[in-house]
C-alpha positions in Angstrom: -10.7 -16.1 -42.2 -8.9 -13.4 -40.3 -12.7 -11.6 -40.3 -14.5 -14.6 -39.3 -12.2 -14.9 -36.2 -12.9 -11.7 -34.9 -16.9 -11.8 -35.4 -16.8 -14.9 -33.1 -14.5 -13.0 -30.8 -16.7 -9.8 -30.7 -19.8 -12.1 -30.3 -17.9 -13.9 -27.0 -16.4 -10.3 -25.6 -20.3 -8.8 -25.9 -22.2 -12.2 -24.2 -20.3 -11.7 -20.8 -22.0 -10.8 -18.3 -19.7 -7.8 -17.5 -19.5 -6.4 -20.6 -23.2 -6.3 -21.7 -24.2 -4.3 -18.7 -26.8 -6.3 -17.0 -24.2 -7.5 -14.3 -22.0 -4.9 -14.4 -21.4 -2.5 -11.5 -24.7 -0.6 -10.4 -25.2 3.0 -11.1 -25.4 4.0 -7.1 -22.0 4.5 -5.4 -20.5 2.9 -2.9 -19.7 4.3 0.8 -16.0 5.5 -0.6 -17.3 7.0 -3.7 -16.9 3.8 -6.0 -19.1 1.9 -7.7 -21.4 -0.9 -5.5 -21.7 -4.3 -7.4 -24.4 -5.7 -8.0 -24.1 -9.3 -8.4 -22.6 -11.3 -4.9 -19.3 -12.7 -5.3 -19.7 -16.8 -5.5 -16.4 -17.0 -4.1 -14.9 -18.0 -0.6 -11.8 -16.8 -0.2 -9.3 -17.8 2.4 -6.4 -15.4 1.2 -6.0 -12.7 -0.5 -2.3 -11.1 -2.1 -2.5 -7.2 -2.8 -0.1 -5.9 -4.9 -0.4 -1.7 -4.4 0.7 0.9 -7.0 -0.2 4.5 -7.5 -3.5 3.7 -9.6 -3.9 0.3 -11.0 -3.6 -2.4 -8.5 -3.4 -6.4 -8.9 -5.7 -9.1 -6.5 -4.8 -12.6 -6.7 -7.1 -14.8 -4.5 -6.5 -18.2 -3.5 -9.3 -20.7 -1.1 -8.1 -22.9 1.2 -6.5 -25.2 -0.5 -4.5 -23.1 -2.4 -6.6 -23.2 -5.5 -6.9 -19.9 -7.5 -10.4 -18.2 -7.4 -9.3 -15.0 -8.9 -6.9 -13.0 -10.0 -7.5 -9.2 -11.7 -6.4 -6.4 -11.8 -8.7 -3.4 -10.3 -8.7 0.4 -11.0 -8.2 2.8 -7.6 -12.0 3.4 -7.4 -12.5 -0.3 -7.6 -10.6 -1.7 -4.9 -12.4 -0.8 -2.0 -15.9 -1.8 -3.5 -14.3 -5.6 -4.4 -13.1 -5.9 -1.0 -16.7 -5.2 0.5 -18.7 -7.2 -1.4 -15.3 -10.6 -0.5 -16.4 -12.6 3.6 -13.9 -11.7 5.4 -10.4 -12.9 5.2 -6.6 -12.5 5.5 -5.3 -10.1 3.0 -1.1 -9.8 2.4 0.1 -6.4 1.1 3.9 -5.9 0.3 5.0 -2.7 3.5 5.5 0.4 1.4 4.3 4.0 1.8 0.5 3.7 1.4 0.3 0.3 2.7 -0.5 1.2 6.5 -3.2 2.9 4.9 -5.0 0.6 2.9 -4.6 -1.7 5.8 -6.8 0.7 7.8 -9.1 0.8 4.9 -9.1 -3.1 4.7 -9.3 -3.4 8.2 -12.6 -1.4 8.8 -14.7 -3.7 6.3 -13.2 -6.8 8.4 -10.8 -8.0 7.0 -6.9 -9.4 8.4 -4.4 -7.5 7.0 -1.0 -8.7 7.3 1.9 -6.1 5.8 5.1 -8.1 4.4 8.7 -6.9 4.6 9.5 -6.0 1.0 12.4 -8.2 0.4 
């Protein structure tokens, strides 16, 4: 039983799309020395939350109506490419040390960037 469950789970984790490769970053890099992706982002967000740490960093994005799109956590090297390939939109980031520069970052690719008062 316990062997049957995790065919079916192996067979599910290998059919998506980012797992099997064939929509999965490109092998070019990006202008900050990430990976560019490849397929478009179907999403329109209207805000965006950032949560910053010292290498793995958390996205939660939310459309207009305060519906979730998406919500993931990205690697350093993949958090500039993610925010080029999002339309441009308002992005919140908690004030910390390395907040006014990832607003800069943010800010170059178009994007609002609001800082919050840690509270």
């Amino acid at each position: 039983m316990a062997q049957r469950r995790e065919q079916v789970f192996v067979q599910a984790f290998l059919a998506h799309p980012s797992v099997d490769g064939e929509d999965g970053p490109a092998a070019e890099e990006g202008p900050y020395g990430g990976p560019t992706l490849q397929k478009e982002l179907t999403m329109t967000p209207a805000t965006v939350g950032l949560d910053l740490a010292k290498n793995v960093f958390h996205v939660h994005v939310v459309d207009a109506s305060g519906c979730t799109i998406d919500s993931r956590r990205l690697t350093r090297r993949e958090l500039l490419p993610f925010f080029e390939a999002l339309s441009a939109c308002l992005i919140g980031i908690e004030a910390c040390a390395t907040a006014h520069n990832w607003a800069r970052q943010l800010q170059r690719l178009g994007h609002d960037v609001r800082l919050i008062r840690p509270g």
